[in-house]
FIRO-895120 format. One record per residue: residue number from 1; residue in one letter; chain; z negated, x negated, y of N, C-alpha, C in turn. Coordinates in pm, whole numbers. Layout:
N
(NUM, "A", "A", (Z, X, Y), (Z, X, Y), (Z, X, Y)),
...
END
This chain:
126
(1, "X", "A", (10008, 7780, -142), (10081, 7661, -180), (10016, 7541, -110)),
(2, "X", "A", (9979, 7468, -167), (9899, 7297, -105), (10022, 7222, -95)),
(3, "X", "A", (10002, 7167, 13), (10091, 7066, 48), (10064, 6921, 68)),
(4, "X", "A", (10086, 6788, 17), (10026, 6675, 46), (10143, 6565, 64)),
(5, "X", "A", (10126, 6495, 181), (10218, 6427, 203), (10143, 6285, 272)),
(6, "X", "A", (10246, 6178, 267), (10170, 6042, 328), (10231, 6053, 404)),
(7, "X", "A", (10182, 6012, 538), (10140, 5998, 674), (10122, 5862, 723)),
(8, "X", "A", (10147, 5831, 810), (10155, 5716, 908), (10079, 5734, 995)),
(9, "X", "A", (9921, 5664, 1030), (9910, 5701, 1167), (9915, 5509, 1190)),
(10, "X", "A", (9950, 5543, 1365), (9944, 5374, 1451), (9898, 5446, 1568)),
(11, "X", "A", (9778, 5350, 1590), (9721, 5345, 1743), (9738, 5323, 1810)),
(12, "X", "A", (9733, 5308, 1975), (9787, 5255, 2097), (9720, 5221, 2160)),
(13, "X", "A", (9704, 5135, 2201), (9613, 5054, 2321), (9497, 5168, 2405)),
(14, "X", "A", (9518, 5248, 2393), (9415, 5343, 2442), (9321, 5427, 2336)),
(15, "X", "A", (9355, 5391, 2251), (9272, 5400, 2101), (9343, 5595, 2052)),
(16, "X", "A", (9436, 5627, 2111), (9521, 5710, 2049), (9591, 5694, 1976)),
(17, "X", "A", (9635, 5808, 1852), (9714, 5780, 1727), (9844, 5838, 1762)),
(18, "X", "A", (9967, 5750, 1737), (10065, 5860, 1695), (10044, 5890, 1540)),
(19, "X", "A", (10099, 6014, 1520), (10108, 6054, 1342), (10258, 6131, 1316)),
(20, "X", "A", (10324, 6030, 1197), (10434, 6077, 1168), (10440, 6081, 998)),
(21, "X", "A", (10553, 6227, 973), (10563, 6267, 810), (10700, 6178, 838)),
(22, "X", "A", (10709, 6067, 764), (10840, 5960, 704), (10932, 6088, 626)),
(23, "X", "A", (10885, 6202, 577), (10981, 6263, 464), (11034, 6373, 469)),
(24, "X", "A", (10951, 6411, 633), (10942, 6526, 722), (11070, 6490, 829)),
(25, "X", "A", (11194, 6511, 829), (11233, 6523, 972), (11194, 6555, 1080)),
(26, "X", "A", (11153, 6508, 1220), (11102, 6536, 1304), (10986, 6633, 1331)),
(27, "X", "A", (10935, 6525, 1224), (10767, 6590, 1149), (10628, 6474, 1234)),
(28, "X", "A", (10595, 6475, 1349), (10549, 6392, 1427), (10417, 6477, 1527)),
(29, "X", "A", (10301, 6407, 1521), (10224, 6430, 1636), (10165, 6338, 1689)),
(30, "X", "A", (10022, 6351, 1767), (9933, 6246, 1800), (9765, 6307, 1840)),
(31, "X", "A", (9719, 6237, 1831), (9575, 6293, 1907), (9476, 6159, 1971)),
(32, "X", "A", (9386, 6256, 2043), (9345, 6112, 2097), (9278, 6052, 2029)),
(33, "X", "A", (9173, 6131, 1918), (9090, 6027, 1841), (9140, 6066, 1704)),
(34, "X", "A", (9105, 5962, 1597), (9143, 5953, 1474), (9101, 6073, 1401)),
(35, "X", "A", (8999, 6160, 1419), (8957, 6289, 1375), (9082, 6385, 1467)),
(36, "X", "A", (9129, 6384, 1589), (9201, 6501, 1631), (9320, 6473, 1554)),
(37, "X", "A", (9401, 6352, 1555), (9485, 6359, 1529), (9517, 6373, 1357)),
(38, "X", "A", (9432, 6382, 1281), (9458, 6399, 1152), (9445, 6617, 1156)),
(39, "X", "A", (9393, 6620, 1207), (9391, 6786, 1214), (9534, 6801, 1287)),
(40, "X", "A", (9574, 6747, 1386), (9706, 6818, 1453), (9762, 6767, 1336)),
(41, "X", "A", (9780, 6664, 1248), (9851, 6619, 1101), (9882, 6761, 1057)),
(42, "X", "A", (9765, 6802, 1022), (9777, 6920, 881), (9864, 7027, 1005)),
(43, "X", "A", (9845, 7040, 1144), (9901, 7158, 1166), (10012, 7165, 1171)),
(44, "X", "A", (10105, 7064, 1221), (10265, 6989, 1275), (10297, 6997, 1107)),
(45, "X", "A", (10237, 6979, 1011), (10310, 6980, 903), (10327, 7103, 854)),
(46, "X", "A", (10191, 7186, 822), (10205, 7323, 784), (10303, 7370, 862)),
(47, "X", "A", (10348, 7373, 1003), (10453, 7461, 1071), (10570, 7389, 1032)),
(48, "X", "A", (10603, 7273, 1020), (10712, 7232, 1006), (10769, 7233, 842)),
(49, "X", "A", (10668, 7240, 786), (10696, 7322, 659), (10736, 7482, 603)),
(50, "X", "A", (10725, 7520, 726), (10729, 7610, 677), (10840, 7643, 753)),
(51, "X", "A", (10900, 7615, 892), (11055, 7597, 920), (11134, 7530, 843)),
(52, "X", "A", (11101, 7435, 777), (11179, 7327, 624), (11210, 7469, 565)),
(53, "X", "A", (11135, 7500, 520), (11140, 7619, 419), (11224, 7737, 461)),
(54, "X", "A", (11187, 7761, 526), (11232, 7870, 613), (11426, 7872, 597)),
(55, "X", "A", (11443, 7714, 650), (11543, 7684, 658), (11661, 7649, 535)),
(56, "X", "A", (11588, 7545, 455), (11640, 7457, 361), (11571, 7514, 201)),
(57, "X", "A", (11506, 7600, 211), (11433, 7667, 91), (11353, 7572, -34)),
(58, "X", "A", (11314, 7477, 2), (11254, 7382, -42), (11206, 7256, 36)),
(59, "X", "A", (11138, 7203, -3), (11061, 7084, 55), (11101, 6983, 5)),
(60, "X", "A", (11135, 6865, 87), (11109, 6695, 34), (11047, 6674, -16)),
(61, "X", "A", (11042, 6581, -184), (10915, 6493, -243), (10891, 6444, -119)),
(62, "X", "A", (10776, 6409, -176), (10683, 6357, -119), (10705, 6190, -141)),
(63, "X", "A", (10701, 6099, -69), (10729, 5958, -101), (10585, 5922, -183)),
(64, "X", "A", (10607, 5799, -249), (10541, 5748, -285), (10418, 5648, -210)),
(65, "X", "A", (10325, 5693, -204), (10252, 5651, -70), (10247, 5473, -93)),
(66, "X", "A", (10231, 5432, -210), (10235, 5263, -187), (10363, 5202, -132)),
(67, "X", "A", (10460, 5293, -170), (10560, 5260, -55), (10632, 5258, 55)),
(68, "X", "A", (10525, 5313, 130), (10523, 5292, 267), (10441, 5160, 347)),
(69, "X", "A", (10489, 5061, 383), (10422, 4977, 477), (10451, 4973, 576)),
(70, "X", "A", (10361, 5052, 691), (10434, 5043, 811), (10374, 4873, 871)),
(71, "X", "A", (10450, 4878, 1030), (10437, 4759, 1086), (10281, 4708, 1148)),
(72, "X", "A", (10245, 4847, 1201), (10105, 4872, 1248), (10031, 4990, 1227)),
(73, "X", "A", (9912, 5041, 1239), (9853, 5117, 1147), (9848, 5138, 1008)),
(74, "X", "A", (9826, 5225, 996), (9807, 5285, 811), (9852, 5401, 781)),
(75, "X", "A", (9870, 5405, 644), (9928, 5487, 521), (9807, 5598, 511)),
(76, "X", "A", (9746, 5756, 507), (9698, 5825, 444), (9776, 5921, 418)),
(77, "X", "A", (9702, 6039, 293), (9787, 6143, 265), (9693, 6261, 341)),
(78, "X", "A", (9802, 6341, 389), (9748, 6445, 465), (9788, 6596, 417)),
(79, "X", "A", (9749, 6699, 419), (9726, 6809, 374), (9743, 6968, 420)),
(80, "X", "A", (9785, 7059, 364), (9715, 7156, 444), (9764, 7283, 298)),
(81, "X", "A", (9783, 7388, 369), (9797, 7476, 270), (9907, 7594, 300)),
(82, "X", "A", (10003, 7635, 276), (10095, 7745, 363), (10073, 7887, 225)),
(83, "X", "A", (10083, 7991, 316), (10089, 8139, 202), (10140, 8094, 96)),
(84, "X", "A", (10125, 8183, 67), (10196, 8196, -142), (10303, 8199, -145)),
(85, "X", "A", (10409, 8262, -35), (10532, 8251, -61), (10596, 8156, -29)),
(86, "X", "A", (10525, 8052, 57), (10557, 7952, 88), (10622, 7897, 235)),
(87, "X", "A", (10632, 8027, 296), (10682, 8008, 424), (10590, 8079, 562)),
(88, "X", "A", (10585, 8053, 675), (10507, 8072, 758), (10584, 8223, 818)),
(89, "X", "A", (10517, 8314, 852), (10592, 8418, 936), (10584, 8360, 1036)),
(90, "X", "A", (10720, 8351, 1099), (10733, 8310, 1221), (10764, 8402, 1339)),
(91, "X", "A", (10747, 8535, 1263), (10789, 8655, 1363), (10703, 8683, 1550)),
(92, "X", "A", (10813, 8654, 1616), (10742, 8657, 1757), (10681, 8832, 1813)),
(93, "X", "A", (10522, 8788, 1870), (10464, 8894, 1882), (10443, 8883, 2039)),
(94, "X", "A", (10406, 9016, 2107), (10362, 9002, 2256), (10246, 9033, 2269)),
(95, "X", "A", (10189, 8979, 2379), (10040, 8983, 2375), (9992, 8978, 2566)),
(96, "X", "A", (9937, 9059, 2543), (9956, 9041, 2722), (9761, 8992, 2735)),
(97, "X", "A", (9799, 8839, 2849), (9690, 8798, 2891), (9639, 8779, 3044)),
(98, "X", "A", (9557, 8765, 3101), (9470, 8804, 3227), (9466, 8665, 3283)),
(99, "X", "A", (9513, 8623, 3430), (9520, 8502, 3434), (9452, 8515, 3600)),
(100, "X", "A", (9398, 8428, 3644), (9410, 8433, 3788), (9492, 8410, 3837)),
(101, "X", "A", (9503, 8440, 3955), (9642, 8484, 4061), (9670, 8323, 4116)),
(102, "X", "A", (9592, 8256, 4117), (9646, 8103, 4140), (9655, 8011, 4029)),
(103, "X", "A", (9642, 8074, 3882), (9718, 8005, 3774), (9799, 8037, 3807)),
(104, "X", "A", (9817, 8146, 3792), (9968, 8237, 3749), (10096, 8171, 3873)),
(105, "X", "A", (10071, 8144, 3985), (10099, 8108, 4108), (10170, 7964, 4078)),
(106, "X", "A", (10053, 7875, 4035), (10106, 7724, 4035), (10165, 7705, 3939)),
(107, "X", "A", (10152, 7794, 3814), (10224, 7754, 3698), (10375, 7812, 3682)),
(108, "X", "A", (10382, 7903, 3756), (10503, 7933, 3770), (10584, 7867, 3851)),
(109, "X", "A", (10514, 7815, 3995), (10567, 7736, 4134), (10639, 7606, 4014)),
(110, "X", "A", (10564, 7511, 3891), (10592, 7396, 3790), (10695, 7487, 3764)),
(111, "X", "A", (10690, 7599, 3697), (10837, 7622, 3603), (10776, 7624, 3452)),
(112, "X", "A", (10645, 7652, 3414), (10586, 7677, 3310), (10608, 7750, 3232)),
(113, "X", "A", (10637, 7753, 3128), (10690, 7818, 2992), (10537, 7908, 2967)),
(114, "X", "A", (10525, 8006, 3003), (10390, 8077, 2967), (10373, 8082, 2819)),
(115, "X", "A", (10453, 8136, 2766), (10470, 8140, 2610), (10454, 8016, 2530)),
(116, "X", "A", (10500, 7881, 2556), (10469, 7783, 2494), (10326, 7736, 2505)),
(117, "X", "A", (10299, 7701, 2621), (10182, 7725, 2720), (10071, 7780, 2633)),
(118, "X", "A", (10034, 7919, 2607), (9963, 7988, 2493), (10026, 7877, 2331)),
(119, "X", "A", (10081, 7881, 2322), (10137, 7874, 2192), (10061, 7727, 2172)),
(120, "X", "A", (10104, 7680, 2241), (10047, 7556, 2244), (9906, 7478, 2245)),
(121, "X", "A", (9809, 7560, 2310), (9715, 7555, 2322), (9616, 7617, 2206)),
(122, "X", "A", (9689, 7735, 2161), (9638, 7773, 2025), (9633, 7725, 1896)),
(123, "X", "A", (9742, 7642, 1933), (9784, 7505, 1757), (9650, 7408, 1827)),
(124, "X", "A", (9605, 7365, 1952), (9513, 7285, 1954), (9385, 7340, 1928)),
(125, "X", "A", (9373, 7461, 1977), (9289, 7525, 1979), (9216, 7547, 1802)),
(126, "X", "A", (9346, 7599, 1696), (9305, 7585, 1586), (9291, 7440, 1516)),
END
């Protein structure tokens, strides 16, 4: 299933984008350069599409992209693609990983979510 939606990105004084789906409820990312942050685009949407779905069993039209004017930045349409059935398996798996003894140490001393932590790094990672 292709998905295409208009997108908002606005820059910030440090030449980072935020990027938000207007049609997406709390459909939002950022990256630091205009190439990262259009890829975290397609990923924040594919997942959040596929919790939409998951949830609400259908998706929002899509707005009409000339009618969006934001205040600062710009309007593109952004993309990605989810399975055929249309929804993401979201089924949680375990995976056991090898850390040194003074990650493992300080990140726990923070109060680090190990699991997000991975999770997180792998949506950047892809």
């Amino acid at each position: 299933m292709n998905i295409l939606y208009p997108t908002i990105f606005t820059p910030d004084e440090t030449g980072s984008y935020f990027v938000e789906f207007p049609d997406i409820p709390n459909c939002f990312t950022e990256g630091d350069t205009l190439k990262e942050a259009f890829s975290m685009g397609q990923e924040v949407l594919a997942a959040m599409c596929g919790i939409y779905l998951e949830n609400k069993g259908t998706l929002p039209p899509p707005s009409d992209i000339s009618s969006l004017q934001p205040n600062e930045g710009f309007v593109s349409l952004v993309g990605t693609v989810l399975p055929a059935n249309g929804a993401l398996d979201t089924t949680s798996v375990n995976k056991t990983v090898t850390l040194p003894k003074w990650l493992n140490d300080a990140a726990t001393e923070r109060g680090i979510n190990f699991s997000a932590a991975l999770r997180n790094a792998l949506l950047r990672q892809l």
